[in-house]
MIDOSE-1310 file (N, C-alpha, C; in nm, 2 decimals, decimal comma, always signed):
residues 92
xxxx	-0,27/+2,00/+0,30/-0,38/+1,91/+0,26/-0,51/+1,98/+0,30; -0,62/+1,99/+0,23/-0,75/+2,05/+0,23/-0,86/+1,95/+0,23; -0,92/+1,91/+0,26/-1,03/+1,85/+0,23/-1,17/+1,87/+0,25; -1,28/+1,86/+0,18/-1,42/+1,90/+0,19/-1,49/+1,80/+0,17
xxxx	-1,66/+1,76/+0,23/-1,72/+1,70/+0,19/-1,80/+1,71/+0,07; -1,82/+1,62/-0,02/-1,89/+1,63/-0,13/-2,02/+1,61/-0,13; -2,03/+1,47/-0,08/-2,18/+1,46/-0,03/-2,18/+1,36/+0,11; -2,24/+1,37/+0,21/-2,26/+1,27/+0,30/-2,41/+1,22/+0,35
xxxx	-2,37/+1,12/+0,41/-2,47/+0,98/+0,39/-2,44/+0,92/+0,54; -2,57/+0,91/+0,60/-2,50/+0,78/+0,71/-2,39/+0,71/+0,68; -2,45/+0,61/+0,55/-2,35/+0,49/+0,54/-2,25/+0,59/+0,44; -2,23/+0,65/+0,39/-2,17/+0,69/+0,29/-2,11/+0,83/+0,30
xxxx	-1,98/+0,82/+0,26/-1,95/+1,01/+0,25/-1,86/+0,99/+0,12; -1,82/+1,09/+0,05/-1,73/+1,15/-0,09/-1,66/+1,30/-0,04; -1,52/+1,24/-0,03/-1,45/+1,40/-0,02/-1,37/+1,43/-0,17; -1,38/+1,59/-0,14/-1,25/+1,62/-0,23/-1,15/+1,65/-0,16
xxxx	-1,02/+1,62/-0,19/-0,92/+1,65/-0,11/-0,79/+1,68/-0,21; -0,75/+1,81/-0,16/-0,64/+1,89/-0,26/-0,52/+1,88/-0,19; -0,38/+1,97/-0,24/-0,26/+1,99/-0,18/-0,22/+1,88/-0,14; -0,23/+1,78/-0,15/-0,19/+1,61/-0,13/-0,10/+1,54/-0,22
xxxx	-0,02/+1,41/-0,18/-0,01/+1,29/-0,28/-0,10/+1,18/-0,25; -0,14/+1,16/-0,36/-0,24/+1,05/-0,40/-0,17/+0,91/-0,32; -0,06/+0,91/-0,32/+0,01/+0,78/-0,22/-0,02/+0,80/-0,08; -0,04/+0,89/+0,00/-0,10/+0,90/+0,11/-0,20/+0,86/+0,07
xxxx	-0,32/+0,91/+0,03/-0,43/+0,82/+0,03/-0,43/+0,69/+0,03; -0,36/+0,63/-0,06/-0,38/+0,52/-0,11/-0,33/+0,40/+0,05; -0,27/+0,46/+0,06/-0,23/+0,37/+0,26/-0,35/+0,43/+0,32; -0,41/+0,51/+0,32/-0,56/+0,54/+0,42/-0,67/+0,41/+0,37
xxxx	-0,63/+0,43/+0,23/-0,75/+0,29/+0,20/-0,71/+0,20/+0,20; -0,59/+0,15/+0,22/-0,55/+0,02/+0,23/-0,57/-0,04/+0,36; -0,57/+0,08/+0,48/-0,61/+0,07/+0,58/-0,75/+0,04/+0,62; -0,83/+0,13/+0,50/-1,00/+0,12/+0,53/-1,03/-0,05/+0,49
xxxx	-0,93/-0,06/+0,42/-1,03/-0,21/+0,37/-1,00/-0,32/+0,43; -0,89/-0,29/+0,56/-0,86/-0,35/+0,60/-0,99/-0,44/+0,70; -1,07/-0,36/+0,71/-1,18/-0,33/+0,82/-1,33/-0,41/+0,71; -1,36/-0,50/+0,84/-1,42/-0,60/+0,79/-1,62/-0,50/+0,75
xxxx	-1,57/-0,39/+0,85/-1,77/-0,29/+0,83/-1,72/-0,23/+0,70; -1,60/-0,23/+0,61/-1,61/-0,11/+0,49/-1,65/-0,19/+0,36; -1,74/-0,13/+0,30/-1,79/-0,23/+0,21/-1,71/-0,16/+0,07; -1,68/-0,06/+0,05/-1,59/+0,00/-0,04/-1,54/+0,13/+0,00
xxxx	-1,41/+0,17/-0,07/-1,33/+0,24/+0,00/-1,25/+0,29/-0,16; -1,27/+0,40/-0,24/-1,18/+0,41/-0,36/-1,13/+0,59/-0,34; -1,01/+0,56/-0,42/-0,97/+0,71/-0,45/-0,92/+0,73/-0,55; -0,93/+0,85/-0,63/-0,87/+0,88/-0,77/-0,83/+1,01/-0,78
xxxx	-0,76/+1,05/-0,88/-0,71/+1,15/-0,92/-0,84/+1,24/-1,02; -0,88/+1,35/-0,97/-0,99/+1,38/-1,02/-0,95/+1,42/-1,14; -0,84/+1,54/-1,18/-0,74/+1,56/-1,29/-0,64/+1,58/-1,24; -0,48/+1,56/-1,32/-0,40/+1,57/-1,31/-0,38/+1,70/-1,28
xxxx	-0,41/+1,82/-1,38/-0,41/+1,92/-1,39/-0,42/+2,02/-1,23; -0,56/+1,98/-1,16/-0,58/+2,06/-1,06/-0,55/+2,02/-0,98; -0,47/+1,85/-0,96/-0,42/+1,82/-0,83/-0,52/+1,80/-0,74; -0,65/+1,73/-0,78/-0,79/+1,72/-0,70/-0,80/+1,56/-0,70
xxxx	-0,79/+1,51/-0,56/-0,81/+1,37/-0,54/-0,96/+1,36/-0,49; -1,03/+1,25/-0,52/-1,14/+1,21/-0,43/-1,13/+1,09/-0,39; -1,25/+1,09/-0,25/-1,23/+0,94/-0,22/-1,37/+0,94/-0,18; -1,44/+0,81/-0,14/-1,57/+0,78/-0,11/-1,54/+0,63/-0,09
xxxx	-1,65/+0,64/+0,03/-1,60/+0,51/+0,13/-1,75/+0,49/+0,20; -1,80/+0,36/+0,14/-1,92/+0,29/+0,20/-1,89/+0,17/+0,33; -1,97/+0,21/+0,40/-1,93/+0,18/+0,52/-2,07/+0,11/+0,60; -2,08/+0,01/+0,71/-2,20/-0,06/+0,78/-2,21/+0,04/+0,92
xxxx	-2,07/+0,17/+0,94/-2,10/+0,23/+1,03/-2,08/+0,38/+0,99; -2,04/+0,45/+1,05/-2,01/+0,61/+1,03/-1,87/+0,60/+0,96; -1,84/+0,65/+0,85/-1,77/+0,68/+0,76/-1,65/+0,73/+0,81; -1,68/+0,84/+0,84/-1,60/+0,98/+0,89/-1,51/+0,88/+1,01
xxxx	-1,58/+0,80/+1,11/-1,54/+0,75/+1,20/-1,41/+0,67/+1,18; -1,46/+0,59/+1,06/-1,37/+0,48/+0,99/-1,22/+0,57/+0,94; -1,27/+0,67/+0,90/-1,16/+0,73/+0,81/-1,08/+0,75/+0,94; -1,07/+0,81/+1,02/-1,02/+0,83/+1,13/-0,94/+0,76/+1,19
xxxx	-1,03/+0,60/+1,19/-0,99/+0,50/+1,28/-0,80/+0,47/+1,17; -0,85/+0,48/+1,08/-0,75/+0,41/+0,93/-0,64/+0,53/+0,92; -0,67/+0,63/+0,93/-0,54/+0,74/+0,94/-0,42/+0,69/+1,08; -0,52/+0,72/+1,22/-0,43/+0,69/+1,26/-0,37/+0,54/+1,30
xxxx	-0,43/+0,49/+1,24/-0,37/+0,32/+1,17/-0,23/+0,34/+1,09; -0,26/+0,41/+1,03/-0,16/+0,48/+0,90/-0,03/+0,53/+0,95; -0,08/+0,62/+1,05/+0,03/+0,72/+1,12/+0,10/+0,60/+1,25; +0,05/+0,54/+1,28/+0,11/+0,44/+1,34/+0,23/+0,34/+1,30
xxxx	+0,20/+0,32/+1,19/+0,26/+0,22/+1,09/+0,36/+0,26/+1,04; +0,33/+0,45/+1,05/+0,46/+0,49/+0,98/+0,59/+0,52/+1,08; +0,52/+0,55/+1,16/+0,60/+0,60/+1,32/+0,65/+0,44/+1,33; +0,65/+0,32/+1,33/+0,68/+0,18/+1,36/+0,81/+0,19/+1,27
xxxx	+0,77/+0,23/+1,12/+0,89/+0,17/+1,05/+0,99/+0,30/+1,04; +0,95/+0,41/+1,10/+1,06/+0,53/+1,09/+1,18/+0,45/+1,24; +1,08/+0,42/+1,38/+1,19/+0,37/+1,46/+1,24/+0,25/+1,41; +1,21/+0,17/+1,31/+1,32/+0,06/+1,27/+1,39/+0,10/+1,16
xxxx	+1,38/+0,19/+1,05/+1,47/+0,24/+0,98/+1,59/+0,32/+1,01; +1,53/+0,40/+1,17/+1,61/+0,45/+1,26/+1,75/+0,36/+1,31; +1,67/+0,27/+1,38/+1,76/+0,16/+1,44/+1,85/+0,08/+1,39; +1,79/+0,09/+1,23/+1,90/+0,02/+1,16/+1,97/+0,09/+1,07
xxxx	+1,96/+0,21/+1,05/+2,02/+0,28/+0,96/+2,17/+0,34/+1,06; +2,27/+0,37/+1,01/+2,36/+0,45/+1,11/+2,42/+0,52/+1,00; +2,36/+0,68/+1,07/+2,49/+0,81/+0,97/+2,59/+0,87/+1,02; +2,69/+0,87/+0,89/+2,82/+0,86/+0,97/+2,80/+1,07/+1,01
């Protein structure tokens, strides 16, 4: 995964972000909006073709911060349900 800023803003930043799936993102934003300072949080497929997602996320504080806070929100969440999928799954 690559990502660059596109433009940034106090309240605002736009990345491009390559070598990804668009389903990862989509849990980072589900995470950002979870958050009562994000005033919008979107991502899209810029073309299918080049495999170029963007996202841009308005925010009442630092952006970059939020994104942060919501990844490892994310990576948490996923680490939770790997030890209960763990716990419940048994291979012979």
């Amino acid at each position: 995964m690559n990502a660059q800023v596109i433009s940034s803003e106090p309240k605002e930043i736009s990345l491009s972000i390559t070598e990804t799936d668009i389903g990862i993102l989509y849990i980072i934003q589900h995470e950002l909006l979870k958050a009562s300072n994000i005033d919008f949080a979107g991502v899209i497929v810029k073309h299918p073709l080049t495999n170029e997602c963007w996202m841009r996320i308005n925010s009442s504080t630092k952006p970059l911060g939020e994104i942060k806070k919501a990844t490892d929100s994310a990576i948490k969440m996923a680490e939770e349900f790997k030890q209960l999928f763990n716990s419940k799954i048994q291979v012979n």
